[in-house]
DOMI-808201 format. One record per residue (C-alpha): residue number from 1; residue in one letter; chain; x, y, z. Coordinates in pm, 1 decimal. Example, Ala and Ser with C-alpha at 12.3 -4.5 7.8 and 13.67 -1.06 7.14 Angstrom:
% DOMI-808201
1,A,A,1230.0,-450.0,780.0 $
2,S,A,1367.0,-106.0,714.0 $
END
This chain:
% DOMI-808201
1,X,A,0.0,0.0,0.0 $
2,X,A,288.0,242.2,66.5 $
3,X,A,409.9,180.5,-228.2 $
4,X,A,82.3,259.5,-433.4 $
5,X,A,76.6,552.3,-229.1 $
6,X,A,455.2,676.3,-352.8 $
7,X,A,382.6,610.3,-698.0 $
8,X,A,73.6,816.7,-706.1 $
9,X,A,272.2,1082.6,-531.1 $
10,X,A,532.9,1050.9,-793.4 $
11,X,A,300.2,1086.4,-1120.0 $
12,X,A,424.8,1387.4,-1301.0 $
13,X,A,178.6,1600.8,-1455.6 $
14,X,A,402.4,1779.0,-1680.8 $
15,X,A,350.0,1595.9,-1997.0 $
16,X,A,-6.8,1712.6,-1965.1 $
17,X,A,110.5,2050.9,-2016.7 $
18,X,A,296.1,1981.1,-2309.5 $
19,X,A,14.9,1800.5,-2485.2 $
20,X,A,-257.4,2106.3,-2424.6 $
21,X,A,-6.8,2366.3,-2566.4 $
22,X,A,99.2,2089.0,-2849.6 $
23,X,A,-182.7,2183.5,-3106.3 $
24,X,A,-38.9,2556.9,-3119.2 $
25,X,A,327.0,2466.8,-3206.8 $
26,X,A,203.8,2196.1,-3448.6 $
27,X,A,22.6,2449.9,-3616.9 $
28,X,A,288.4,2715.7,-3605.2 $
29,X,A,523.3,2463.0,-3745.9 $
30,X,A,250.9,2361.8,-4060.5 $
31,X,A,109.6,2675.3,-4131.4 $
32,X,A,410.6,2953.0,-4066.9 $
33,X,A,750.3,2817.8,-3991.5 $
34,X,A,742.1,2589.6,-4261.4 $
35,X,A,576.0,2885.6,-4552.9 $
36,X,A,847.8,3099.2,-4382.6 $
37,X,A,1161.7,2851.6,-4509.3 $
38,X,A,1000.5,2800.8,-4832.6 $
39,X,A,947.3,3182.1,-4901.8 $
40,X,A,1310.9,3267.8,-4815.6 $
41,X,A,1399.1,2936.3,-5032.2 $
42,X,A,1223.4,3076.9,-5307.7 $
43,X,A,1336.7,3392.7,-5287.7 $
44,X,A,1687.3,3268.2,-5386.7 $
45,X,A,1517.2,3154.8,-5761.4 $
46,X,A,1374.8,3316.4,-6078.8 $
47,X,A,1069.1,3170.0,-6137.1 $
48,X,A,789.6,3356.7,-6319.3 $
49,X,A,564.6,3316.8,-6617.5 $
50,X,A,580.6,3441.5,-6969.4 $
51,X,A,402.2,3375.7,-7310.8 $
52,X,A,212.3,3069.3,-7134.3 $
53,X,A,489.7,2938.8,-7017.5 $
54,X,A,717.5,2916.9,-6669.9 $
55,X,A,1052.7,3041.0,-6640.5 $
56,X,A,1261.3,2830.4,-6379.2 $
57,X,A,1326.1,2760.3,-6113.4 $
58,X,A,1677.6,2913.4,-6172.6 $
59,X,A,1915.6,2968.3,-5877.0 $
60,X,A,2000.6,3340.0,-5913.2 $
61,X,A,2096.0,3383.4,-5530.7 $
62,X,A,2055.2,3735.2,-5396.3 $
63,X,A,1983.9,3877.4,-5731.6 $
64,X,A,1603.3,3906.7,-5665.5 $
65,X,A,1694.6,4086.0,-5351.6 $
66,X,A,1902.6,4349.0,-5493.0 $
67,X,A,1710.2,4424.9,-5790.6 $
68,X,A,1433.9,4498.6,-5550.7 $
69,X,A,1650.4,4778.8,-5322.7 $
70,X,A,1779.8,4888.9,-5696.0 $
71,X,A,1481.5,4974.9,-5805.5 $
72,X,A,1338.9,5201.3,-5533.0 $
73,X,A,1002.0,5104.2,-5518.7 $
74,X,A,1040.4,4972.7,-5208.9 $
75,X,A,1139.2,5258.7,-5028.7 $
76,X,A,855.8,5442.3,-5226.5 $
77,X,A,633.0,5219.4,-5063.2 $
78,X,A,747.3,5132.1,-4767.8 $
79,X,A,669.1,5525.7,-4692.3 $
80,X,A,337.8,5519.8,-4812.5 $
81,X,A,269.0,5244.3,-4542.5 $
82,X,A,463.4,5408.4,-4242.2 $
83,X,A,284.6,5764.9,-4320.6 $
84,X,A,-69.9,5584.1,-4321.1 $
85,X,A,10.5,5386.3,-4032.4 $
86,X,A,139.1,5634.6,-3826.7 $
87,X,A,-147.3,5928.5,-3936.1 $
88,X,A,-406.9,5673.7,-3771.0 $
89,X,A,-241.9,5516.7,-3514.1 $
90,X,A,-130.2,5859.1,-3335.2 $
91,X,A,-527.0,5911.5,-3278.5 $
92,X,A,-601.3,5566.1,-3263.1 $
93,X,A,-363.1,5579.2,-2908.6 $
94,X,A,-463.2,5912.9,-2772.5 $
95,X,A,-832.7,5835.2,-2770.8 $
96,X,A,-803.2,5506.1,-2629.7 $
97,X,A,-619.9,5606.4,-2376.4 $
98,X,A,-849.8,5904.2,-2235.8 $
99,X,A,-1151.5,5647.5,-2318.5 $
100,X,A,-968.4,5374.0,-2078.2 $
101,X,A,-895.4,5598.9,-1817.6 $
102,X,A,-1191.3,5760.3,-1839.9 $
103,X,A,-1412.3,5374.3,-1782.6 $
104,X,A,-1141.3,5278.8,-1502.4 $
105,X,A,-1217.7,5626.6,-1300.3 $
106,X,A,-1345.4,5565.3,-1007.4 $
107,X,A,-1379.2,5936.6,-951.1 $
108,X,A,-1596.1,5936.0,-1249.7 $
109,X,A,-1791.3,5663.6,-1183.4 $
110,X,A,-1928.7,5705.3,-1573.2 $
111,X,A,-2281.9,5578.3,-1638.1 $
112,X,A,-2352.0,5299.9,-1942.0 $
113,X,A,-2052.7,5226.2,-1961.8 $
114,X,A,-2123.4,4874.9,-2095.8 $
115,X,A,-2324.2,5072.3,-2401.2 $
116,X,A,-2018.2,5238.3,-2459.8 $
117,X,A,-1756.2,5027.5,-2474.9 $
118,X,A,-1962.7,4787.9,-2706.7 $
119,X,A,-2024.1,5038.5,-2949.3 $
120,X,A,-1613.6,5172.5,-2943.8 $
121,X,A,-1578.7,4798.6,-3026.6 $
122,X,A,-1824.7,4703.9,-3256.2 $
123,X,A,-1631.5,4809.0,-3584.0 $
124,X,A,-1364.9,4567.1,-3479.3 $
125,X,A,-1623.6,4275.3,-3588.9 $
126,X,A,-1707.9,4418.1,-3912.7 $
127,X,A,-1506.9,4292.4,-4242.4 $
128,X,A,-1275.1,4520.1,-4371.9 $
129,X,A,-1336.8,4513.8,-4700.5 $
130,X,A,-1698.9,4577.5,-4621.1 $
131,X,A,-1609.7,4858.4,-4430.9 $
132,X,A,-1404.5,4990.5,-4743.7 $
133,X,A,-1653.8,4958.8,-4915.4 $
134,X,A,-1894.1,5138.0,-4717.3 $
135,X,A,-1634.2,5435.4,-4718.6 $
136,X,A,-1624.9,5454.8,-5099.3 $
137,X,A,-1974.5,5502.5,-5121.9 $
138,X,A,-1978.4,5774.1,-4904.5 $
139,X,A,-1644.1,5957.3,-5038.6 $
140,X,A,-1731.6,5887.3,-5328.6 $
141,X,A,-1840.0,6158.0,-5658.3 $
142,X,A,-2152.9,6139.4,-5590.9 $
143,X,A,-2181.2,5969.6,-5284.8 $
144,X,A,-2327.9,6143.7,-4964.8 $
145,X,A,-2074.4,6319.3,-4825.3 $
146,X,A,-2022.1,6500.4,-5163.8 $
147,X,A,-2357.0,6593.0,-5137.2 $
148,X,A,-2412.5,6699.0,-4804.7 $
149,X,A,-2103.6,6954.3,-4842.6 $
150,X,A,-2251.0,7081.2,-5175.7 $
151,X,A,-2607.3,7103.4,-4970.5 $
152,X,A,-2435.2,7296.9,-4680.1 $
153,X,A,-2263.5,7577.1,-4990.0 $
154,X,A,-1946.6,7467.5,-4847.0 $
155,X,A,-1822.5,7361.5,-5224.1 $
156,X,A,-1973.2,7403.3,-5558.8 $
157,X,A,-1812.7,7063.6,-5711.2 $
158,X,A,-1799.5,6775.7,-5575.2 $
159,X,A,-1477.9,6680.8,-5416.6 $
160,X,A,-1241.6,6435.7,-5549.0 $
161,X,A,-1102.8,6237.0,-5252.5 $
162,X,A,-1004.4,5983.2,-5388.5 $
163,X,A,-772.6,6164.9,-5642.3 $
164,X,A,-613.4,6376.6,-5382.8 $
165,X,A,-274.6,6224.9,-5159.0 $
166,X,A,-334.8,6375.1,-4875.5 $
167,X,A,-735.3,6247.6,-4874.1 $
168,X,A,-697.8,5934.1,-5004.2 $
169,X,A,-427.4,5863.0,-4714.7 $
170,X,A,-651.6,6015.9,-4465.2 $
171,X,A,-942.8,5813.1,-4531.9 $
172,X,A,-743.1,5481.3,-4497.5 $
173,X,A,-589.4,5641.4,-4176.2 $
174,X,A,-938.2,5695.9,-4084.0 $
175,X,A,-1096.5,5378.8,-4137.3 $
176,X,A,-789.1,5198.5,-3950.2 $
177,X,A,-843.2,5455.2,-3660.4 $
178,X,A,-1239.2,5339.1,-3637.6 $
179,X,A,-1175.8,4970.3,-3675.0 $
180,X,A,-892.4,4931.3,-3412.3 $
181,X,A,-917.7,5186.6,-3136.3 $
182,X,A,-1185.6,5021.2,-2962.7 $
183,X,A,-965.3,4692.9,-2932.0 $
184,X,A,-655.3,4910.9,-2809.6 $
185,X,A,-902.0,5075.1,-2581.6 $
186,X,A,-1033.7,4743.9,-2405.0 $
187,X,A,-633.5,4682.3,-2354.4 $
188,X,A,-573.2,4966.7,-2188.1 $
189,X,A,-849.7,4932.0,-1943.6 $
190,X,A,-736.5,4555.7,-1862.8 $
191,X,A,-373.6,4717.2,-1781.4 $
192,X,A,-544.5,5026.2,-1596.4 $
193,X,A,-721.9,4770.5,-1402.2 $
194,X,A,-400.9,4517.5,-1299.5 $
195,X,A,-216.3,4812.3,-1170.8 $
196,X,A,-271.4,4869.8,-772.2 $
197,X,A,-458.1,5077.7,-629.9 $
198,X,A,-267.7,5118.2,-354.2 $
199,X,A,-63.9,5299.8,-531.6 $
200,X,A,-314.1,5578.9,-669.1 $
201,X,A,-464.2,5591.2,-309.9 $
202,X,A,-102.4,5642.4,-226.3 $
203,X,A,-57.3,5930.6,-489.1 $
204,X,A,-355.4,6092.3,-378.4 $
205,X,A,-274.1,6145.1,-20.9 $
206,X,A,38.0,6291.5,-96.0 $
207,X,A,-167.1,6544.6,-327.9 $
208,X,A,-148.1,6449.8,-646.4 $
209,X,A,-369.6,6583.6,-917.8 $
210,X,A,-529.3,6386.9,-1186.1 $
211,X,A,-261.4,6417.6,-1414.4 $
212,X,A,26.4,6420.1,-1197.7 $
213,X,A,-119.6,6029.0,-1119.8 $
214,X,A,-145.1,5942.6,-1509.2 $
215,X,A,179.7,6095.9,-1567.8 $
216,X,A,381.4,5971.6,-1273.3 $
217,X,A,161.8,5635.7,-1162.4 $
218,X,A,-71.1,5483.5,-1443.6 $
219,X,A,164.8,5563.0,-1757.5 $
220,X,A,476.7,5426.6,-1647.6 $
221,X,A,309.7,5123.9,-1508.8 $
222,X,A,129.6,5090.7,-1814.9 $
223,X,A,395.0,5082.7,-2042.8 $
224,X,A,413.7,4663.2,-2092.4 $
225,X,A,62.0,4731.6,-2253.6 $
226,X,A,123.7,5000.0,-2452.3 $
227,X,A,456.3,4853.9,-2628.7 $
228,X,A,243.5,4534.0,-2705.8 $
229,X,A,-10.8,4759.0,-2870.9 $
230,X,A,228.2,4979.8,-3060.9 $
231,X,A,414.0,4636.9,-3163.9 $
232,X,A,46.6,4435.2,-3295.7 $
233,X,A,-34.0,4813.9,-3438.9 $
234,X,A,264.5,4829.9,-3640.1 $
235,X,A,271.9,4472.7,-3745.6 $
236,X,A,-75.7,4582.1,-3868.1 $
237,X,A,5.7,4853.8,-4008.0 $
238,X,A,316.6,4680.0,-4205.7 $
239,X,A,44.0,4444.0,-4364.0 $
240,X,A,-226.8,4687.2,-4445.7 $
241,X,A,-359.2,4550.4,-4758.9 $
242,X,A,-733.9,4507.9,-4720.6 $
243,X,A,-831.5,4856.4,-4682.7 $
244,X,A,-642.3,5042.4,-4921.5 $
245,X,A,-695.5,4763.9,-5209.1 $
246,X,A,-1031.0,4795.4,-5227.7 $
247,X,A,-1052.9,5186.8,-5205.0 $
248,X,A,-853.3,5271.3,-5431.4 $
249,X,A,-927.1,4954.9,-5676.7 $
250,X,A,-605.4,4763.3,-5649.6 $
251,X,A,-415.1,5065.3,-5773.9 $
252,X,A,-298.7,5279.2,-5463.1 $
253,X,A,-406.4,5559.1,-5660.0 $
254,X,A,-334.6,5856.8,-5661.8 $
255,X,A,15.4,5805.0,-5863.6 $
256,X,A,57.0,5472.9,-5628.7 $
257,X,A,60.6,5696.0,-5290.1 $
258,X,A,-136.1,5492.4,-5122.7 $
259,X,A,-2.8,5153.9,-5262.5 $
260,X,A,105.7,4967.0,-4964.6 $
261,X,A,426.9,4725.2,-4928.6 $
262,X,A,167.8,4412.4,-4944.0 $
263,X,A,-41.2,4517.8,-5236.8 $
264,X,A,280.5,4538.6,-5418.8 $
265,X,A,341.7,4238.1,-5295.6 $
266,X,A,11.9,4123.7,-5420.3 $
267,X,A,97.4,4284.6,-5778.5 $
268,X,A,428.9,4038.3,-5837.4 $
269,X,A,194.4,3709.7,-5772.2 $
270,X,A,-108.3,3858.5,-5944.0 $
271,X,A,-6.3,4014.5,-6244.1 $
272,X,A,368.8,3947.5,-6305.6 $
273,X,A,355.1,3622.5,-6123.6 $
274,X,A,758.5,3640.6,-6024.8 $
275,X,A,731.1,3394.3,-5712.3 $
276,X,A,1124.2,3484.0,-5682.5 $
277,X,A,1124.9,3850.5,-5662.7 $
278,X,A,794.3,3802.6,-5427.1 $
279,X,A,923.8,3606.7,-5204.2 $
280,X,A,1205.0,3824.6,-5152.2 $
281,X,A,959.1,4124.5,-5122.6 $
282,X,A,812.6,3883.3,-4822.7 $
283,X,A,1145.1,3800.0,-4646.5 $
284,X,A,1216.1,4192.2,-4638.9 $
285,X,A,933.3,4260.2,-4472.0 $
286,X,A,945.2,3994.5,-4235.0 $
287,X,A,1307.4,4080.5,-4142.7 $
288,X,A,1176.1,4445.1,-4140.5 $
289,X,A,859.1,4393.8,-3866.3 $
290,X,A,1123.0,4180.7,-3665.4 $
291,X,A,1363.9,4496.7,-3623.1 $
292,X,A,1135.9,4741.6,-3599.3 $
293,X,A,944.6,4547.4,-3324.2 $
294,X,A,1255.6,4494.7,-3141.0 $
295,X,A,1354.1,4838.5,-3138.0 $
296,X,A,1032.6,4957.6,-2985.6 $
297,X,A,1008.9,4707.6,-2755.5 $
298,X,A,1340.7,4777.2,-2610.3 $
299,X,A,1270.6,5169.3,-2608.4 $
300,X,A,985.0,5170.9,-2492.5 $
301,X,A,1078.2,4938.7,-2214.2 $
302,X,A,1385.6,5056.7,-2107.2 $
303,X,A,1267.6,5341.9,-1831.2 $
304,X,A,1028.3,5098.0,-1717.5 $
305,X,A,1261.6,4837.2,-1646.2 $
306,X,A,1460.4,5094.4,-1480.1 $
307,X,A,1156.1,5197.7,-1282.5 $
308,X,A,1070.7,4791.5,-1175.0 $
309,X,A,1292.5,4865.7,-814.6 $
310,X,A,1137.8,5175.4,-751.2 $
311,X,A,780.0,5051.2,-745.9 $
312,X,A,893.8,4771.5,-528.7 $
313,X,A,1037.0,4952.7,-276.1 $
314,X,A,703.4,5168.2,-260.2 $
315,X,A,461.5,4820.1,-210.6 $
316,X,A,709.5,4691.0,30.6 $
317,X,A,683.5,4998.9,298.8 $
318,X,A,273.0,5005.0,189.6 $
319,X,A,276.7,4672.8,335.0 $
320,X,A,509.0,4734.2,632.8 $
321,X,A,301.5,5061.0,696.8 $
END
């Protein structure tokens, strides 16, 4: 009997661990580790199509890669992207932010706040391409908006938006803005909500304002959150291809400033079909996101790892107070 005992103290329950978690590195490895090595393998050959018939595979090495720095469009359009991104995200963060800490007040003490927060979310759920599509009704020629400013005598014409830079890039900033900032808000409040409230209390007593507190208190702490959101945000943002594609009919008119790094992307398997020089186009933005996410992750983490002792030292005498 003692030794039934010891063995059923002995069962490790580890493996069970391993074999709940198991289905999401088995599908990693199938679905994205795998494409991955096969992209940057076919990045090193020229293989397209021509006159009905395929070119390749040829090994051409790094060719593919430097014909595509050579050429310039990727810087062109690598812009485009980073201007869009940032045009929407900048609002995107400042309004979830004062929504978030406006929900977690419990000065405020806000009332429906359940009405709210569904609605700030609810264009999250809806397709994107629907929701482009909605937009180029409205901004259209003739579409609504047109009309309502020629109603109002603010313009005699109707307004080209879509034929404009600065409007057409606007608009996608726009849309990205109204899909997204309800997700980013519901973040912030779940971070607003793990921080202690000790520490505002503590804040408070030693007179400080409202904004002294978000300043000093709730946006340091904060800042794990908000790198993970400015990190998925800009991985978004790096892959925008939905939005713009639709609005401006595959083109990225006007004079390709809005064409984004994946809907050229899209163009070299849809129209020129050049798997090699796409796949590189892939691998550069992958290796792209990665540095660009590791750069903002470390700055934007490095005062508040430098901060981690100070906040310690401030529960610790809470609790021996």
């Amino acid at each position: 009997m003692q030794q039934i005992a010891k063995n059923k103290r002995s069962i490790s329950y580890a493996k069970w661990g391993y074999l709940f978690i198991s289905p999401f590195f088995i599908a990693f490895i199938v679905f994205q580790l795998i494409p991955l090595i096969s992209t940057f393998y076919n990045s090193l050959y020229e293989y397209y199509f021509e006159n009905l018939r395929y070119v390749g595979p040829n090994f051409v090495g790094f060719k593919n890669y430097m014909d595509i720095i050579a050429n310039g469009e990727l810087f062109k359009y690598a812009e485009n992207t980073m201007i869009i991104w940032i045009i929407g995200y900048i609002p995107q963060i400042l309004v979830a932010m004062l929504l978030a800490v406006w929900f977690t007040s419990y000065r405020l003490k806000l009332k429906f706040q359940t009405f709210f927060k569904t609605v700030a979310y609810m264009p999250n759920l809806i397709m994107a391409s629907a929701f482009a599509m909605l937009f180029f009704m409205l901004f259209g020629n003739g579409g609504p908006v047109n009309m309502m400013l020629q109603e109002l005598g603010i313009t005699d014409e109707a307004i080209l938006f879509f034929d404009t830079t600065v409007t057409t890039r606007g608009i996608i900033a726009f849309m990205n803005f109204i899909m997204w900032f309800g997700n980013t808000m519901i973040l912030l409040m779940a971070g607003i909500m793990g921080i202690d409230q000790g520490l505002f209390e503590s804040a408070q007593i030693d007179g400080a304002n409202s904004f002294q507190v978000f300043f000093r208190v709730t946006l340091p702490l904060l800042m794990p959150i908000i790198a993970y959101t400015v990190i998925v945000s800009m991985i978004g943002g790096i892959q925008m291809f939905d939005v713009p594609q639709v609005l401006t009919n595959r083109l990225g008119t006007p004079d390709r400033t809005s064409m984004t790094l994946i809907m050229w992307l899209n163009r070299h398997l849809t129209q020129s079909i050049n798997y090699g020089v796409a796949g590189a186009v892939s691998v550069i933005v992958f290796l792209t996101t990665t540095v660009l996410s590791v750069f903002v992750y470390r700055s934007l983490m490095k005062n508040y790892n430098s901060q981690k002792p100070a906040v310690k030292r401030i529960k610790k005498q809470e609790v021996k107070g």
